[in-house]
Every structure is written in C-alpha cells, then in structure tokens.
TIVEX-380557 format. One record per residue (C-alpha): x, y, z. Coordinates in steps of 0.25 Angstrom, whole numbers, padded with zeros to 4 digits, always signed. Layout:
BEGIN
XYZ ...
//
This chain:
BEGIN
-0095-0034-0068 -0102-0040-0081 -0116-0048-0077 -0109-0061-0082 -0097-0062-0073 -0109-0059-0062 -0119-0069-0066 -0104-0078-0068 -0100-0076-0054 -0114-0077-0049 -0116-0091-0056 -0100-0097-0052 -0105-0091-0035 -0118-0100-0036 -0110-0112-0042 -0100-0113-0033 -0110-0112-0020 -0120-0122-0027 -0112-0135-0023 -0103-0138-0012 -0095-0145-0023 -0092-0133-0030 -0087-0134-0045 -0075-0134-0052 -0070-0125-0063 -0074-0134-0074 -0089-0136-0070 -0090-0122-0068 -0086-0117-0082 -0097-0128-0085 -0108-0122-0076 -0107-0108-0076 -0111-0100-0091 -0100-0089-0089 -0087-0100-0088 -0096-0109-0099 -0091-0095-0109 -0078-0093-0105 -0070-0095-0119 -0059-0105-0113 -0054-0113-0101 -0044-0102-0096 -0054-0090-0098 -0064-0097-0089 -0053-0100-0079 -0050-0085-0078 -0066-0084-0077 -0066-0092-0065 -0055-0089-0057 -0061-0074-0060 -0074-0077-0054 -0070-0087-0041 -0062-0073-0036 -0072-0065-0040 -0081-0073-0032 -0070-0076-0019 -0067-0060-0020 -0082-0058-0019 -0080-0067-0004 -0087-0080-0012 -0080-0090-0006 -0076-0099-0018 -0068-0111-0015 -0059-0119-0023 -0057-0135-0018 -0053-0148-0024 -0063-0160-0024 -0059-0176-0029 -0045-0174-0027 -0034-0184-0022 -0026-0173-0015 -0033-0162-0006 -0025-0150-0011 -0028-0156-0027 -0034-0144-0034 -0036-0151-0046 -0051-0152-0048 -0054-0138-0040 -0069-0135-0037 -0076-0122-0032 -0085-0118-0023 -0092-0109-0012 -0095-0113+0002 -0108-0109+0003 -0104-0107+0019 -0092-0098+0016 -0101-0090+0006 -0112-0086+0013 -0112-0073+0023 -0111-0076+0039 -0125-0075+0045 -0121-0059+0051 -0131-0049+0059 -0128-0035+0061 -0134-0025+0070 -0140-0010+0066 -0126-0005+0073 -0118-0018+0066 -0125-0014+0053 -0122+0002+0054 -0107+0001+0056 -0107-0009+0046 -0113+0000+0036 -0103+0009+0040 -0090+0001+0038 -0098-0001+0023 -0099+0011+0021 -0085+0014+0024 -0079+0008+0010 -0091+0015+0003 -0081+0025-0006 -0071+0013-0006 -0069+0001-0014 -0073-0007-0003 -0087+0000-0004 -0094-0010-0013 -0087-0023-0005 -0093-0016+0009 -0108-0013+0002 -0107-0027-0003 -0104-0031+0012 -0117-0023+0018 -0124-0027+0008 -0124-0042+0010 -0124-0042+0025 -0135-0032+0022 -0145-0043+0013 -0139-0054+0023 -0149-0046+0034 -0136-0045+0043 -0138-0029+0045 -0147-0023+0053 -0156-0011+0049 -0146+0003+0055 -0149+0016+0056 -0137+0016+0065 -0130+0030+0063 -0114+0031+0066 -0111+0045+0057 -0098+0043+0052 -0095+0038+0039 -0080+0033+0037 -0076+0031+0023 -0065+0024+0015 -0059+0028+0002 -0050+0017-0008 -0048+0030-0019 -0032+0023-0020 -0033+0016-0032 -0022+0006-0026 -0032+0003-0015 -0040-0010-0022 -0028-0017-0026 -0022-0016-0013 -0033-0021-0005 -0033-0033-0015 -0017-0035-0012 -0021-0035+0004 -0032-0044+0002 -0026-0054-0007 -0012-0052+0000 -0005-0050-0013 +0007-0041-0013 +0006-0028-0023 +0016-0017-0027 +0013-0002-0031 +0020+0012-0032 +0020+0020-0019 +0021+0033-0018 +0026+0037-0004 +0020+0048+0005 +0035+0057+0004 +0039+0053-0011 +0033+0056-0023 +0040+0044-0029 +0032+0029-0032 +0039+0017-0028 +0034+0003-0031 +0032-0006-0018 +0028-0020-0017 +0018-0021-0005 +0012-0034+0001 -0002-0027+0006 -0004-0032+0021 -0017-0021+0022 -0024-0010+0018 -0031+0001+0026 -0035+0016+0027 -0030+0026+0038 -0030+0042+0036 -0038+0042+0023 -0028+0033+0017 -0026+0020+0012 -0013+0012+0016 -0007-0001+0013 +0001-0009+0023 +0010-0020+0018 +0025-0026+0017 +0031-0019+0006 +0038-0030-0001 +0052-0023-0006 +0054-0015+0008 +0050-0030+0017 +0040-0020+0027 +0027-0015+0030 +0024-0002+0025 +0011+0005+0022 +0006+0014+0009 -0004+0023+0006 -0011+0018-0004 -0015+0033-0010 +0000+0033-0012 +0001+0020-0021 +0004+0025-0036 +0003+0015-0044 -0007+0003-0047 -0005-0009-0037 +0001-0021-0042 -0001-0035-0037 +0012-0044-0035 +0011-0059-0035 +0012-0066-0020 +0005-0065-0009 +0008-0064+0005 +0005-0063+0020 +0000-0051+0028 +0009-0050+0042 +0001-0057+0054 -0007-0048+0062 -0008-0036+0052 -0020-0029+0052 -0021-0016+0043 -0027-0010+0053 -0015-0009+0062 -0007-0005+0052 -0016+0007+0049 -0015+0012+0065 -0001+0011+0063 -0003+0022+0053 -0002+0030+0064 -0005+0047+0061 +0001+0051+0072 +0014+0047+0071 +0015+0053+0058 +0009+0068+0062 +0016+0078+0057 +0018+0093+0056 +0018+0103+0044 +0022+0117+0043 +0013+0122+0034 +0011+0136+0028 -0004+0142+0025 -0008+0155+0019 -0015+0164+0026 -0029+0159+0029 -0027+0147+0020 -0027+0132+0022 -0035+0133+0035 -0036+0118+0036 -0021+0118+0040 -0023+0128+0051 -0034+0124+0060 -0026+0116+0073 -0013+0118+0065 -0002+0121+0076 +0006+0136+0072 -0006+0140+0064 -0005+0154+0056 +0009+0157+0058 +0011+0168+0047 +0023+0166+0039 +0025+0173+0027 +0011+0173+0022 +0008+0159+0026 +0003+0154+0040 +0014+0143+0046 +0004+0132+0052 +0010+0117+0057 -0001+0106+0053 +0002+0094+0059 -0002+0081+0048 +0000+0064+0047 +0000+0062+0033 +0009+0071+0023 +0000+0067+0011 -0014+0069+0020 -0006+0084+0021 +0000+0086+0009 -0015+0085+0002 -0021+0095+0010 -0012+0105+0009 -0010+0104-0006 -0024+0107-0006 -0020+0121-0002 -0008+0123-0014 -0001+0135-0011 -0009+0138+0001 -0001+0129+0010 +0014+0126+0011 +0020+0115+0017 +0032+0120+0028 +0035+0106+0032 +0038+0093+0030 +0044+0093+0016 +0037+0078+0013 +0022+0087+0016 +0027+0099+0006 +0031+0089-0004 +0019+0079-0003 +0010+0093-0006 +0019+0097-0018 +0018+0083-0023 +0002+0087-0024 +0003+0100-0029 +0014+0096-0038 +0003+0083-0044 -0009+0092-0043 -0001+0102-0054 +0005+0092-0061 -0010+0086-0063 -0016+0099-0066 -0006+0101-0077 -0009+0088-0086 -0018+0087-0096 -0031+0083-0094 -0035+0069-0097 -0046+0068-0108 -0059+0067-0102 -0074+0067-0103 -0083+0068-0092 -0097+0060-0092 -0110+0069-0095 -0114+0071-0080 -0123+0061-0074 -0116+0050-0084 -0110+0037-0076 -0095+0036-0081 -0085+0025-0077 -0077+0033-0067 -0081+0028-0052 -0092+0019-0058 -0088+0005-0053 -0093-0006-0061 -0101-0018-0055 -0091-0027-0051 -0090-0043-0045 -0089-0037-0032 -0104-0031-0032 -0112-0038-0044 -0110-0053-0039 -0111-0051-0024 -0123-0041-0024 -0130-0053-0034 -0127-0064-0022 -0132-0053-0012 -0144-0051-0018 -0148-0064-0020 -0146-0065-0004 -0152-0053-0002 -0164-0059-0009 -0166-0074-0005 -0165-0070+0008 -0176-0057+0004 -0184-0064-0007 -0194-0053-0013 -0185-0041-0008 -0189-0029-0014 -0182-0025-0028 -0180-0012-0025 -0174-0014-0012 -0165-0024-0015 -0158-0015-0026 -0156-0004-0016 -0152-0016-0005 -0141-0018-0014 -0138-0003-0020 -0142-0007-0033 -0153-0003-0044 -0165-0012-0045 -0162-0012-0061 -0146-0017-0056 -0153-0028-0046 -0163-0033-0058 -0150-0036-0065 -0145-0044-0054 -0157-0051-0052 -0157-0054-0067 -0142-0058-0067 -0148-0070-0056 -0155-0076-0066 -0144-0080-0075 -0137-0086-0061 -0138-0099-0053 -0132-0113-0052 -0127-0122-0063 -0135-0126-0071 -0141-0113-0071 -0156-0119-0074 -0168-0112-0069 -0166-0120-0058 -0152-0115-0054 -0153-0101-0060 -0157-0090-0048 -0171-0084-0049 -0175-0070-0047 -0187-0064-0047 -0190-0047-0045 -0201-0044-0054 -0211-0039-0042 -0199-0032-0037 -0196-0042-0026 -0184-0050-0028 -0184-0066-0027 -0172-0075-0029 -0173-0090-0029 -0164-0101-0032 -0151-0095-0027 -0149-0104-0015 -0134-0102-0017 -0133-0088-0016 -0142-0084-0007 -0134-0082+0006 -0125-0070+0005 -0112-0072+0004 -0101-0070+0013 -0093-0055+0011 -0082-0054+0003 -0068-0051+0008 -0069-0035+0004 -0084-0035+0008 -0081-0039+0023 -0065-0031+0023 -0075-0019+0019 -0084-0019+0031 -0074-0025+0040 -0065-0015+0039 -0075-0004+0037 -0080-0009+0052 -0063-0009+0056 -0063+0007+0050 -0074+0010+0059 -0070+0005+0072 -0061+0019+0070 -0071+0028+0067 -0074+0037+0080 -0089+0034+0084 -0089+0021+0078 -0078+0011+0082 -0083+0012+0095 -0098+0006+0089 -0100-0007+0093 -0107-0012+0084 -0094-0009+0074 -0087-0021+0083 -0098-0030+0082 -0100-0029+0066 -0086-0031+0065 -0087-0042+0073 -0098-0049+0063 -0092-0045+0051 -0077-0052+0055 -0085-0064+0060 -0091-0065+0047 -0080-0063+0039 -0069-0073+0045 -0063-0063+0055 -0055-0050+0054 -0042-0058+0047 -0046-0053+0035 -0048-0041+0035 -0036-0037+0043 -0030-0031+0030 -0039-0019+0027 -0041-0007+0036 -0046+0008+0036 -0046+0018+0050 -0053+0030+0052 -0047+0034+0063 -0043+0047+0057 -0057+0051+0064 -0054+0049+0076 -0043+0062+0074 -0052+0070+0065 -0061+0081+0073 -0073+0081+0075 -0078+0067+0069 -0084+0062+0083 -0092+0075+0084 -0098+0074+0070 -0101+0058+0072 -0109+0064+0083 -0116+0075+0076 -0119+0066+0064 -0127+0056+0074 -0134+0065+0083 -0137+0077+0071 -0130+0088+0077 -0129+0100+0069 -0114+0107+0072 -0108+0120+0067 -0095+0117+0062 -0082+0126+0057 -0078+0121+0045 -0066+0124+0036 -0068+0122+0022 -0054+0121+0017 -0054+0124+0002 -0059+0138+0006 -0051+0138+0020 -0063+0143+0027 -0069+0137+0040 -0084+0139+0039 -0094+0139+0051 -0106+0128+0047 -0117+0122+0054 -0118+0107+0051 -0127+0094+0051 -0118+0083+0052 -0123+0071+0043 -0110+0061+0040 -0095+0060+0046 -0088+0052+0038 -0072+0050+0034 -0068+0050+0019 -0052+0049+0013 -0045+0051+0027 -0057+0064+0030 -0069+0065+0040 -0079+0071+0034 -0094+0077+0040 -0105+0076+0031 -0115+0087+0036 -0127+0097+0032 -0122+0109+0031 -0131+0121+0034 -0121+0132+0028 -0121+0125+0015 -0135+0119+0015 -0131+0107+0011 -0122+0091+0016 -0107+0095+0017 -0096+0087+0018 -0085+0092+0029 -0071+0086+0032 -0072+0086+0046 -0055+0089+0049 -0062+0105+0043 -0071+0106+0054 -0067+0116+0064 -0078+0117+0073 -0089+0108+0078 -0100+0113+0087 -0112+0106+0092 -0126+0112+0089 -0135+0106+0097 -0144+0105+0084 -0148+0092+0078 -0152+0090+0064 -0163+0080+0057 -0157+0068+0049 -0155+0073+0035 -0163+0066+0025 -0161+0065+0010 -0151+0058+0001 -0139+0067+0006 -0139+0060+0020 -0129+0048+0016 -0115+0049+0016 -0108+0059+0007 -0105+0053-0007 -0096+0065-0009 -0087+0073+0000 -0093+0087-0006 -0108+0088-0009 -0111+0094-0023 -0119+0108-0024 -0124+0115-0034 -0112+0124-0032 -0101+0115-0036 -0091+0116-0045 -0087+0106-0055 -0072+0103-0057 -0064+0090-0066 -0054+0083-0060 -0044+0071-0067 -0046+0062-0054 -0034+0052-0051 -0039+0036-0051 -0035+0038-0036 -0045+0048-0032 -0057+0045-0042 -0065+0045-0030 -0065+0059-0026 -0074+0061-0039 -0085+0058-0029 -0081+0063-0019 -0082+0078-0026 -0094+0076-0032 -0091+0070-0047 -0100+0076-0056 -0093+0066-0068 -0080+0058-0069 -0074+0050-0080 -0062+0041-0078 -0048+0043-0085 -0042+0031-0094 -0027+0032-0085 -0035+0032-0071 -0044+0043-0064 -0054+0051-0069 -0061+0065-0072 -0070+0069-0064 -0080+0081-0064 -0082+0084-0049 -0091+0094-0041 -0085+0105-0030 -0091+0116-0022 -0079+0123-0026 -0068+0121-0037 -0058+0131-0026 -0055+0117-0019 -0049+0111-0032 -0035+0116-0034 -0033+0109-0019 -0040+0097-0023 -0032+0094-0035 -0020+0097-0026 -0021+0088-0013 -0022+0076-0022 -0008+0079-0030 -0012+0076-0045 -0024+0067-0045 -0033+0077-0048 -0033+0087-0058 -0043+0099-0063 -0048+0097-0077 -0060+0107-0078 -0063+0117-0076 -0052+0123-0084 -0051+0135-0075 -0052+0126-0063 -0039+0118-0069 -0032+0130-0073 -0034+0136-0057 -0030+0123-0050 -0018+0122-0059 -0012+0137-0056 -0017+0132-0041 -0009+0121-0039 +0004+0127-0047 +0004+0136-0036 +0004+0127-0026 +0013+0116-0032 +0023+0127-0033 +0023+0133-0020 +0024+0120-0014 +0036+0117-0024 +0045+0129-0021 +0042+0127-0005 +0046+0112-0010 +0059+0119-0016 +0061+0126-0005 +0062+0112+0005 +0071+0107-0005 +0080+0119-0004 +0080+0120+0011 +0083+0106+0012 
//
C-alpha cells in the first residue's frame, strides 16, 4: 500500500472520530489534502467510497446518518462518522493459561491467509495489556493451510452473503461443470477445505471441496439468507469418515510399498509376482494420491473410481512432464523476488499505525528497539511510521492539530492524538481468526479438555457481540483423535522424554530403528507430524507420525534445547548440507509447497504459478512427488532428473491404462 493512501486513510479515521457531528462528503473533499487532488467530483467519490470500506473492512465502525431533514429515512444531506464508543476495544483480561491457548488458536492460521488478521489480533490485545506474561506449555501445534486459490473469494462470498458460481470438478469425473452456489459456510475437515451451501440450479444443499473448484470464483449479483440455525460446524461433523470407509484390493511388489501393508487385513498374499493386500480407506482422492506416488509399484484391484482417480494423476503428471518448459529465470540466490513476497497492504499498514499509537500513549518513552520487535517490525520500517504520523492529524492540520512524535533518545513519545489513542475494537477477520482458532482446538486431544480454552472463548465472544457471527467459518482436528500415537507424543514433548521409535521411511520403504527427543507435534494439510532431535541423524527431523510403527518409553529425560532451532518447523524437511537441488514448474495452487521443501529461489510465471529451485535430501522421492499431485508439478532441471521422472511415470501411466483397459473389457 502506497504511504499516501495510508497517511489518507489515517487522516479520513481521525476526522470522522473528531466530532460527534461527523462531516459530510463535501466538507471532507474540503479538509482532507488527498480528496483536495482528486481531478474531478466522480473520481473523488470513487476515492471515498474506497476508503470508508477500507476502513469498515478494517472493523472501523463508520456510520452514515441524515442530520436537518424533514423525513427520518431522508438521506439527502448524509453525514459520516465513528462512534467513539463502538470503536474503541472492550476493557479484556486474560490469564497466563487464557493468554497461552489464545496464542495458540494465533498461531493456528500462521501459514494461512488468515495469519496476518490473527497476529493483528494478539497484537493489539497484546499493547492493550489484556495478556498475561505465559510460559504455559501445551506441545501440539495444529495448523491450517488456504493453498486453494478459490479459498479467498469464497470466504468473502460467506461473509458478505453473496452468491458465486465456478467450475467443479467432482471426486468420480474428470469433467468441469459450472454451479451456481449460495455460500451458507466454509470449514476444514480431513486436511481439506469444503464449502457448504444451496446450489442454486439443483434448489439443495450440497458440499464441495474446494481443492476441486477449477476455475476462478465469480460473484453473482443478490444476496441472500443463510437457513436459521446452520452452523458450519455441524455441517462438517456430518462429514462423517466413517460412513464412507471403504476397502481396496490392491497389489504390491514384493517388499515395496510398505506403507500399504502395515495393519492391512490379507497382508502378502502372493499372487503372480505381486502381494494381494485389502487396505481399507475414506476418501478415494486421499488414496489415489498415495498410491500414485508408488507408479508402477502399486495396482489398484478395486473399486474402478480409485483405479481411475490414480490414472487421472499419472496420466496429468505425463502429460505435464511432456510440455515444453515455460521460459524462466531464476533470481541470483539470496535475491528477494515477487513470488510469495506479499506487499504491505491496508490490512497491516493503517491498523499497525493506530496500534502503535495505543501502544505508545498508554507507554510513553517505550523503548525503540522494543516496540519494533513488539510489533515484528525493523526499527528502520517503525521510523517510517513514526515519520508518516507527522504529516497526520485533525482538520486543519496546523501544529496544533498535527500528531507529535518524538524518538531521537531512542524512547518514543506521541502527543496530541487524543483521538487515536484507545485501541480499536477487532475487525470481522481479526476476531473469526481467534474465534474459530479457540473452536478448532476444543478438538485437539490434550487441549479441548483445558479449561482456560472455555474461558478465553467466553471473553473473546463477549467482546465481540456473541457467537452469531462467526457461526460461518469452521475447521476440526479431529483427525487426531484417530491418528496413533498423538497423545503419547503430547505427553513426551511436556515432560522431555526420550523414546525409541520404529520409523518407516517410505520413499525408501524401509522402517528404521531411531532414538528420539521429541520437541513439537503438530498437524499440517490433513498430517500429524513430530518434530524431534534425532540422535541417528544428529540433527531436528520432521516425522509424520501415521509412519511411526513403534513407540517405547525410556525412562530418559532430556534438557530443553536451546538455539534458534527450537521454534516450530518453517519447513516440513530440514536443509543439509547433503541435499540435492531440483526445479520444479509449481501450479498457483500449490505455490506454498515452495516453502515447505526448502526453496532455494522462485520466480513467478505470467499465466499463474511459479518456478521454483527447491532443496531435498534425496531427488529418489521425485518421480512420486510429481506424481500424487497429477500435473501441477513438473521437473525442469536437472535435465537427467526430468529425463528419469519422464520414463518413471510412462511406466506407471501405462500400467495403470492397460489395468484401466482391462476393467473396461471385463465390464
């Protein structure tokens, strides 16, 4: 965001607080410098209208009302303002345990685009003294993705109760239809994002998957009214797993594919060079990734829609691996480039600015340093704001009404900014963030039972003008509750306790014997994961914990680790010196597993995506990489690499064609 549409937006918040009579649109263009430059009447109305929903998106409460009028509906002479009441945040207290859980629920959007609206959250309860100091440990760290590009347009279509329409791919056709959708919800079950809503041309309630929308979201005029009494939250535990367990008959070469075989039912049935197994499964796509990761390794028996959804992949995956590649040029390393660099926006310039003057009147000769790392920014980037202040006050805008700031002792003073110095109340995505991260932890094991989770919830609605709000967003990590050894890992991570552990690795398919320090459990993209030291590898290892096989207490405790590698994992695999660098075209819908493996450098393509340079221990888990997402990843160097994953998955796309065939003939 420019510095002028901030010191704009800053200049129009302290107008409209100023004066209980408010303004009108004329008087404004009058005051304020920024609407003085706009070139004609209809350019600044554009102007305005832009900057009071700016404002009202932010949670500044502007209202428009009528004064001198003969009728009380006349809206002929409008008038703006802020209630200075309906601005300011709730008087709020937390405890250490409030404080820690809420923390937590923050931290829950941290890799998703809620992840700025939750930090803003903390942080302002934070300068507003309503946490406690916490050292409050609870060892799990649940985390939620929005990689579906479809996802941010959705969540506006809920919020604003617009309908939208899109092209759907659904789960047993290849084929995109069109739908037109009235969005009643939004929420994350099983890894996966879903829609709930009345699909407009079938007059019904359906669900979709968001990862399955293929087209970009369209907003259709009207509005409408969710049913009474929805709640996403219900509609995701009607998304029941069990109801839709499954069996597949799969074949495995001998001594391959392990991850299919472990509590697999009719295990090692040889059958003509392959081991028969039945693998019992929920969701067909979930499957059909996993085992296209193993091409020709695995063949699907039954049902036909599973062998088709993995041909589909191999079939993409090839047909990716056989384009031409897009012209590219990486940055030199080390070089910042546009790709995953998002810009300073509204949504973080102006409310960190009315923050920091809270943070400061209520602090005056807070420490410069401090209040840059306070509010995660450099002290260069928080001498800039302080500067921007200058230029910003009442009408009039004479040394009298301009704000003053002073920090040239390195202790930070603000005067004259009686109208911006109570912190403002939180904005709708600011409190849907922590509300529903505090919702998606009461489903956590080892922390829905806390307490304090209740009580923080509690505050927070109260605050907030009650739960109706935010009955339209929802995510569940109950996936844990099923997933082995999640509880024991919780418990080892709180009390230090080294374990010994069998572990398979599956790219090699071999189960290996470790002895681990567990330091983190935490859930990412439908996975739990364990972040431990490793005393095999000498190093922190990222393990997903559906491939531990064995867990065995040691009756050792380790030392709390010190060091900047103590935090929660930034990346699922950590970089060694060892590792191997590969380039991969990325699709705009999984951009985000740039970091997750470790990009060296990216650079964004003109149609969508990018190309990215990433790190691996091993380049032998690539063919199956590029496999499982079916065409949204392709190999561009090395060229011997590319050349091997091609003939990889030709093999595989053609052995599950002809077992493809070979339904079709039978049936």
């Amino acid at each position: 965001m420019s510095v002028s549409k901030t010191e704009r937006l800053l200049n129009l918040t302290i107008a409209l607080l100023e004066r209980r009579r408010g303004y009108s649109k004329e008087e404004l263009r009058s005051l304020i410098p920024s609407y003085k430059d706009a070139p004609t009447e209809e350019a600044f109305n554009r102007l305005f209208e832009r900057d009071k929903e700016a404002l009202r998106d932010m949670g500044v409460p502007v209202e428009t009302f009528s004064e001198d009028t003969f009728f009380d509906h006349d809206q002929s002479v409008s008038r703006y303002r802020i209630d200075r009441s309906a601005y300011r945040l709730p008087e709020l207290s937390f405890t250490a345990e409030e404080t820690a859980v809420l923390s937590l629920a923050s931290r829950v959007w941290q890799q998703a685009s809620l992840g700025s609206a939750a930090a803003r959250a903390v942080r302002r309860l934070d300068v507003r003294g309503a946490l406690a100091e916490s050292d409050t440990l609870i060892g799990v760290e649940p985390r939620l993705r929005t990689a579906e590009p479809a996802f941010d347009d959705m969540l506006d279509a809920v919020l604003d109760r617009y309908p939208v329409s899109f092209a759907y791919r659904a789960g047993t056709s290849q084929k995109s239809t069109v739908r037109r959708v009235e969005p009643w919800g939004l929420g994350n079950r099983f890894g996966n994002w879903y829609l709930v809503g009345r699909d407009m041309d079938k007059d019904g309630e359906r669900t979709f998957r968001l990862s399955r929308v293929t087209s970009a979201v369209k907003k259709l005029t009207g509005s409408y009214e969710r049913p009474e009494g929805f709640t996403m939250r219900a509609a995701l535990a009607a998304l029941d797993p069990s109801g839709r367990e499954q069996t597949a008959e799969l074949l495995l070469r001998p001594g391959r594919a392990n991850v299919f075989r472990t509590g697999a039912p009719g295990q090692g049935r040889a059958e003509r060079g392959w081991d028969r197994v039945a693998y019992r499964f929920n969701d067909v796509d979930v499957l059909a990734e996993e085992i296209a990761a193993y091409g020709a390794q695995v063949r699907v028996v039954s049902p036909p829609e599973l062998a088709e959804a993995v041909r589909r992949r191999l079939e993409g995956a090839l047909a990716a691996a056989q384009e031409p590649a897009p012209p590219y040029m990486l940055p030199e390393a080390g070089a910042r480039n546009g790709a995953g660099h998002r810009k300073s926006s509204a949504l973080d310039h102006l409310p960190r600015l009315l923050d920091l003057v809270s943070y400061v009147t209520g602090n005056q000769g807070a420490d410069l340093a401090e209040t840059a790392r306070l509010f995660q920014v450099s002290t260069a980037q928080l001498v800039k704001d302080l500067n921007l202040l200058f230029v910003c006050g009442a009408p009039g805008y004479g040394p009298d009404q301009l704000i003053e700031a002073e920090w040239e002792s390195g202790c930070i003073f603000i005067r004259n900014a009686e109208e911006i110095s109570q912190p403002v109340r939180l904005g709708l995505d600011e409190a849907l963030s922590l509300v529903v991260g505090l919702q998606a932890l009461e489903t956590v094991p080892g922390v829905g039972g806390h307490q304090a989770l209740n009580t923080a919830l509690d505050k927070l609605l109260e605050a907030t003008g009650g739960e109706d709000g935010f009955r339209a967003v929802a995510a569940d990590f109950d996936e844990a509750a099923a997933a082995p050894y999640v509880e024991q890992l919780q418990e080892a991570v709180l009390v230090r306790e080294t374990l010994d552990m069998e572990y398979l690795v599956a790219y090699r398919d071999e189960v290996t014997v470790r002895e681990i320090d567990p330091l983190q459990v935490f859930a990412q993209d439908g996975h739990w994961y364990l972040s431990a030291w490793c005393h095999r590898q000498q190093g922190r290892r990222q393990f997903r914990v559906d491939r531990i096989r064995s867990l065995t207490r040691t009756g050792r405790h380790f030392a709390e680790p010190d060091g900047p590698d103590t935090g929660f994992p930034q990346s699922l695999f950590t970089p060694q010196e060892s590792d191997e660098h590969v380039v991969l075209r990325i699709s705009a819908r999984l951009e985000s597993l740039a970091e997750q493996y470790n990009a060296v450098r990216r650079v964004p393509l003109a149609g969508g995506g990018c190309v990215a340079e990433l790190r691996l221990a091993s380049t032998a888990l690539v063919p199956g990489l590029v496999a499982r997402h079916g065409g949204e990843l392709a190999v561009l160097e090395p060229a011997g690499l590319a050349a091997d994953t091609l003939a990889w998955l030709r093999e595989a796309a053609e052995a599950a064609g002809s077992l493809a065939a070979a339904y079709r003939k039978g049936a």
